[in-house]
C-alpha positions as CSV (number, residue, x, y, z in Angstrom):
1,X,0.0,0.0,0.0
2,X,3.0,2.5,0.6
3,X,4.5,2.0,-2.2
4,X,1.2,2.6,-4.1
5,X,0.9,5.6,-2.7
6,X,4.4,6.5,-2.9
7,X,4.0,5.8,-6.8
8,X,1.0,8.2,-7.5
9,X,2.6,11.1,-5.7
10,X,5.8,10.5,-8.3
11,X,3.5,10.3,-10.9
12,X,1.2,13.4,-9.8
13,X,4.8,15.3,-9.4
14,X,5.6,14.9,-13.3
15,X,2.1,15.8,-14.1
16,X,2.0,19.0,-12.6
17,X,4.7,20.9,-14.8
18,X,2.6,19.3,-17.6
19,X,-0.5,20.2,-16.5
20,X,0.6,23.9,-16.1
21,X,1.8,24.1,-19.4
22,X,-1.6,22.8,-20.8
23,X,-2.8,25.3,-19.0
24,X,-1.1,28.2,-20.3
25,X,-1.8,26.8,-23.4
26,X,-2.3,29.7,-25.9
27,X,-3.5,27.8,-28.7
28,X,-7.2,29.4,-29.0
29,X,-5.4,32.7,-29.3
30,X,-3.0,31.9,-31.7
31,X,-5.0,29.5,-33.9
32,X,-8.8,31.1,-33.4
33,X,-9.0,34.6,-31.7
34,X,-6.4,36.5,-33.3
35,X,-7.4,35.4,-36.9
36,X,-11.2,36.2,-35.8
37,X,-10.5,39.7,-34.4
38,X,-7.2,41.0,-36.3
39,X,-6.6,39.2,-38.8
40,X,-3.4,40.2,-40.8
41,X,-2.5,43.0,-38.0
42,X,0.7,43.0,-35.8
43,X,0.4,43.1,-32.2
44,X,3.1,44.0,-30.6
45,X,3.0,41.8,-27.2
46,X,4.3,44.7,-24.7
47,X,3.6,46.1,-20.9
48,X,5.2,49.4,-22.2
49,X,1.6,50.7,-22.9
50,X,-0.9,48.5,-21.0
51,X,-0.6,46.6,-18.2
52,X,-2.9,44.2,-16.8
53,X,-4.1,43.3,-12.9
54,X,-5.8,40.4,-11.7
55,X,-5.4,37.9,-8.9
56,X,-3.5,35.0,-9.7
57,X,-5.6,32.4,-8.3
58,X,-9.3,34.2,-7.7
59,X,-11.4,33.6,-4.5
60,X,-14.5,33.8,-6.9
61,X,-14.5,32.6,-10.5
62,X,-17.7,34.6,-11.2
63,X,-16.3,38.0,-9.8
64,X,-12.6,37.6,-11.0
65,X,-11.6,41.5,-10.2
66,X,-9.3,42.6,-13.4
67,X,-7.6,46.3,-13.6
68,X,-6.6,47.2,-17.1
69,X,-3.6,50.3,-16.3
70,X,-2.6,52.6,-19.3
71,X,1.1,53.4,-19.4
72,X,0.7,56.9,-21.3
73,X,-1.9,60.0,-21.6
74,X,-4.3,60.5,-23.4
75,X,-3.6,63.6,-25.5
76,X,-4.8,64.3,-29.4
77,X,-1.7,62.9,-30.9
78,X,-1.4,59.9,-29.2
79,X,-3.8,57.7,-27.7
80,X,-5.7,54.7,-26.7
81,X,-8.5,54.5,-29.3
82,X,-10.2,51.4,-28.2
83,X,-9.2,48.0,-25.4
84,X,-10.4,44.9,-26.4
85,X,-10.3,41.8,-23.9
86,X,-10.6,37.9,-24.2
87,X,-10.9,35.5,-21.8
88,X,-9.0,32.7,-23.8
89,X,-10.7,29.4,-22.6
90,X,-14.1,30.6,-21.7
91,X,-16.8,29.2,-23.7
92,X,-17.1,33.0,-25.3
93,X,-13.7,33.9,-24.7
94,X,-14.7,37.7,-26.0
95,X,-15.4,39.8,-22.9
96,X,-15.5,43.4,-24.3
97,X,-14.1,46.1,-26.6
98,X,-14.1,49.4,-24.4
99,X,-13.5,52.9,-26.9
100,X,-11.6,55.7,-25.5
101,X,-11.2,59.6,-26.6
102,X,-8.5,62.1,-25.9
103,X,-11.3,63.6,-22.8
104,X,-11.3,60.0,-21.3
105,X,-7.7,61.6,-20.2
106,X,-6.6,58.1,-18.7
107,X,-7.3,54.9,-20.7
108,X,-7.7,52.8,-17.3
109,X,-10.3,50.2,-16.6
110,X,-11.3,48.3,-14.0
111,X,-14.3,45.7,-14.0
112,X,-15.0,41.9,-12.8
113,X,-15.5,38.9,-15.2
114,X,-16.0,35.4,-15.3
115,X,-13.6,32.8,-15.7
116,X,-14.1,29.3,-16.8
117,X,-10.6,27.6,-16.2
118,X,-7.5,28.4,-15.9
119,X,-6.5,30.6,-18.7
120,X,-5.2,33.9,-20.1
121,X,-6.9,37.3,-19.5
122,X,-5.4,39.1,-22.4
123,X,-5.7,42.8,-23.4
124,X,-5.1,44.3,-27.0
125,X,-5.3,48.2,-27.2
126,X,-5.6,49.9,-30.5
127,X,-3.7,53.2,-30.9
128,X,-5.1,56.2,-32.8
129,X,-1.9,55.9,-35.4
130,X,-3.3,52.0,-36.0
131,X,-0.6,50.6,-34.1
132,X,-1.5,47.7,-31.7
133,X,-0.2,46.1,-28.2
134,X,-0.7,43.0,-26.2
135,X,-0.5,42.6,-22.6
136,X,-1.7,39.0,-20.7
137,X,-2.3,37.7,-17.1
138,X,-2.6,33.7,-16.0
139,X,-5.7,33.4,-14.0
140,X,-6.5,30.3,-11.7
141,X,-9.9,29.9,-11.9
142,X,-12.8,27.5,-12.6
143,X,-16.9,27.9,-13.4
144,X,-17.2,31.2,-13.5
145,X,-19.7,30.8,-16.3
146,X,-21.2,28.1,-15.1
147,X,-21.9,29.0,-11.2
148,X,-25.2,28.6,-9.8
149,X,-27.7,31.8,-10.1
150,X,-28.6,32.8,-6.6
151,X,-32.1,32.3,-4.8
152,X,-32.6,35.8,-5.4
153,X,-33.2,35.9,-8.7
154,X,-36.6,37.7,-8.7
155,X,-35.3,39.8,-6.4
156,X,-32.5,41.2,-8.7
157,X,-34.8,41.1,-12.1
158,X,-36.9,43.4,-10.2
159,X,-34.0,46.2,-9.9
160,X,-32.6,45.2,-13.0
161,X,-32.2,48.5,-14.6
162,X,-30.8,50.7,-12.4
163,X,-27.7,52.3,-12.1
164,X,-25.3,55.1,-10.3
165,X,-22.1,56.8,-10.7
166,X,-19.2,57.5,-7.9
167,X,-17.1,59.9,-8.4
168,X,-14.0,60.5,-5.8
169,X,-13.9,63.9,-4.1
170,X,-12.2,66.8,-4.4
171,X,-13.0,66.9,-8.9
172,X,-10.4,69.2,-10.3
173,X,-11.5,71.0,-13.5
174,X,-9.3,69.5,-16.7
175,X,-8.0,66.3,-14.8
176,X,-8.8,62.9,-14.9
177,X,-11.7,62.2,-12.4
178,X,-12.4,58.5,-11.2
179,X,-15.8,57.8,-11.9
180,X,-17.7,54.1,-11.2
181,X,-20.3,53.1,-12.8
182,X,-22.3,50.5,-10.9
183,X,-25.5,48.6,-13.0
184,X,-27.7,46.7,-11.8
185,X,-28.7,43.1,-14.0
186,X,-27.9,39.5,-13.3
187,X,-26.3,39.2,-16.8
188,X,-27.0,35.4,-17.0
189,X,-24.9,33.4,-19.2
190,X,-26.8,30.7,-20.8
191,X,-24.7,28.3,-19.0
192,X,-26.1,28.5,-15.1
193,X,-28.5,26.5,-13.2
194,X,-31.6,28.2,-11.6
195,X,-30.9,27.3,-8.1
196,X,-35.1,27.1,-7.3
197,X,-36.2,25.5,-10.6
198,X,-33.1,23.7,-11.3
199,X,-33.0,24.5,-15.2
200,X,-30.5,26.3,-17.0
201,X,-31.7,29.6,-17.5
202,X,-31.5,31.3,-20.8
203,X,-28.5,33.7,-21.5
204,X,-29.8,37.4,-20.6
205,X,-26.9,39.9,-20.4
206,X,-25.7,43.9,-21.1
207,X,-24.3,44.3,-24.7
208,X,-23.9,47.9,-24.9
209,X,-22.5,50.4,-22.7
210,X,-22.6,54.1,-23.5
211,X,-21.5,57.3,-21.2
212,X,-21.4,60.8,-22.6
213,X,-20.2,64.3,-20.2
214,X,-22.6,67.1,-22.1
215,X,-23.1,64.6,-24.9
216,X,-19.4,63.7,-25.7
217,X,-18.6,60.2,-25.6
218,X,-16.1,59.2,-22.6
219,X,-16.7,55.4,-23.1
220,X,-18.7,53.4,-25.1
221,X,-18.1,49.5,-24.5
222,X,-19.6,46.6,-26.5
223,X,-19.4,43.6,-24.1
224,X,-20.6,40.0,-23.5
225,X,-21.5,37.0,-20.7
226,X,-18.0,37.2,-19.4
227,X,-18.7,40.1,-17.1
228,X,-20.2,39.7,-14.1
229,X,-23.5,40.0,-12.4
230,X,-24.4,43.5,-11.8
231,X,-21.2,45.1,-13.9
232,X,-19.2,47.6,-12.5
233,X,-16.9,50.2,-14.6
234,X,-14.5,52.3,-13.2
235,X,-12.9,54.9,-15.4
236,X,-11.6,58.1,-15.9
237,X,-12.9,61.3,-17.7
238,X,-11.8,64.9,-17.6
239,X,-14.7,67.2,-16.8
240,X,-13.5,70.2,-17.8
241,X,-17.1,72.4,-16.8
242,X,-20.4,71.5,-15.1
243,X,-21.8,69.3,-17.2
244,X,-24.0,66.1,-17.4
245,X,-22.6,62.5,-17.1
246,X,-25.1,60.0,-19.2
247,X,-25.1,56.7,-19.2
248,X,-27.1,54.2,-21.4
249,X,-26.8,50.5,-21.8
250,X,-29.0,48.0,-23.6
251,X,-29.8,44.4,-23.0
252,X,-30.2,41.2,-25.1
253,X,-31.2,37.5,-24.9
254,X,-29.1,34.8,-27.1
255,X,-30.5,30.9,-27.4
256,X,-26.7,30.0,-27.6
257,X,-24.2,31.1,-24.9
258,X,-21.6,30.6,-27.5
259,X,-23.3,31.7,-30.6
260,X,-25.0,35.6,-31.4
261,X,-26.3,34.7,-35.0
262,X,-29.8,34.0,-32.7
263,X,-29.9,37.3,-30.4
264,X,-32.9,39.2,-29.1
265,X,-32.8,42.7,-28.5
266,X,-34.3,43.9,-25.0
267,X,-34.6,46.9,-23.1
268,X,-32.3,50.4,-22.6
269,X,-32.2,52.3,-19.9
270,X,-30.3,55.5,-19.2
271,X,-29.3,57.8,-15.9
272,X,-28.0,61.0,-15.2
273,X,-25.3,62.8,-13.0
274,X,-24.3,66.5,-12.6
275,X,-20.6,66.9,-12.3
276,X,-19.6,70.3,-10.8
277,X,-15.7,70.2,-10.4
């Protein structure tokens, strides 16, 4: 019996260095992703202009926190014109594309998302002079996707539609402000079990996300089932008056959690917040 024992832990100590290269496995990106979304650009992999932060084993696979850092300003000549990020392994490994102006004044983002297994979170940011850069982070996690829908379910339809902005203190005129935007939906997946009627509940999650100061875009996101329940977005902007912060975002319903050729539009809804720096 010990030397049973004695001969699984050898063989479970060879299979870990090979399980973690399987793991890291970038195959999804090299062979599917990148073709899908740029196909015959360069992408200059680099942490010179983006930088990515996430835990590298997360507490909870359905709110893995990620922090997107931007490693220059965002002036008229040179800027981050639009952030696109995959999740390689998920199911939909396409979480978002996130676009950016000069007045966004920092190009940072911060949000949590779901992740299925272990994989990369990868980051691509498109420059205003069409150049392009690739930053990555190794997550251990597993069934973010997947995991359960809460009890509460009717409780959170019932809110789903409302939203509110944060904005630090102290808002100097013509410098980046910190502003969170905080929305309120379950953004099912398509892929979780209804914890009280023990189906798998059809995907319902936010595809568009649109906020404006005095009607100016300062970020306008296209994003999937890889973000979490009740999506939260913090960013910068530079209010450089008093003026209105908008935002809008609209919902939609898919019969495949993998597959948007079968999509139904739903609702948009749309609040309001003075800024008086």
């Amino acid at each position: 019996m010990k030397k049973k024992f004695l001969k699984v832990g050898f063989i479970t100590l060879i299979m870990l260095p090979l399980l973690a290269m399987a793991a890291k496995d970038e195959t999804n990106w090299n062979n599917v992703l990148k073709s899908q979304y740029f196909s015959g650009i360069i992408i200059e992999e680099s942490d010179n202009v983006i930088e990515i932060e996430a835990p590298y084993r997360a507490e909870d696979p359905a709110l893995v926190p990620v922090k997107i850092r931007s490693k220059i300003k965002q002036t008229k000549d040179r800027y981050i014109k639009k952030l696109t990020v995959f999740v390689d392994k998920n199911p939909f490994p396409f979480v978002g594309e996130f676009e950016f102006t000069p007045e966004t004044g920092r190009a940072d983002l911060a949000m949590r998302v779901r992740v299925n297994s272990y994989s990369y979170i990868r980051a691509v940011a498109e420059m205003n002079d069409g150049k392009f850069y690739m930053t990555k982070k190794f997550v251990k996690a597993s069934g973010g996707c997947s995991a359960p829908i809460g009890a509460d379910l009717d409780t959170a339809m019932k809110r789903l539609g409302k939203m509110k902005f944060k904005m630090d203190k102290g808002i100097k005129e013509g410098e980046p402000a910190l502003t969170q935007l905080l929305i309120s939906h379950p953004n099912i997946t398509g892929m979780q079990m209804d914890q009280v009627t023990r189906f798998i509940r059809k995907s319902h999650f936010v595809d568009k996300v649109k906020v404006t100061f005095d009607g100016k875009p300062v970020l306008t996101a296209k994003i999937d089932i890889a973000i979490s329940a009740d999506p939260n977005f913090r960013f910068y902007f530079v209010p450089n008056k008093k003026g209105e912060l908008k935002a809008e975002f609209s919902d939609t319903s898919c019969e495949s959690p993998t597959r948007r050729d079968m999509c139904t539009s739903g609702k948009s809804y749309s609040t309001s917040y003075i800024v008086n720096p």
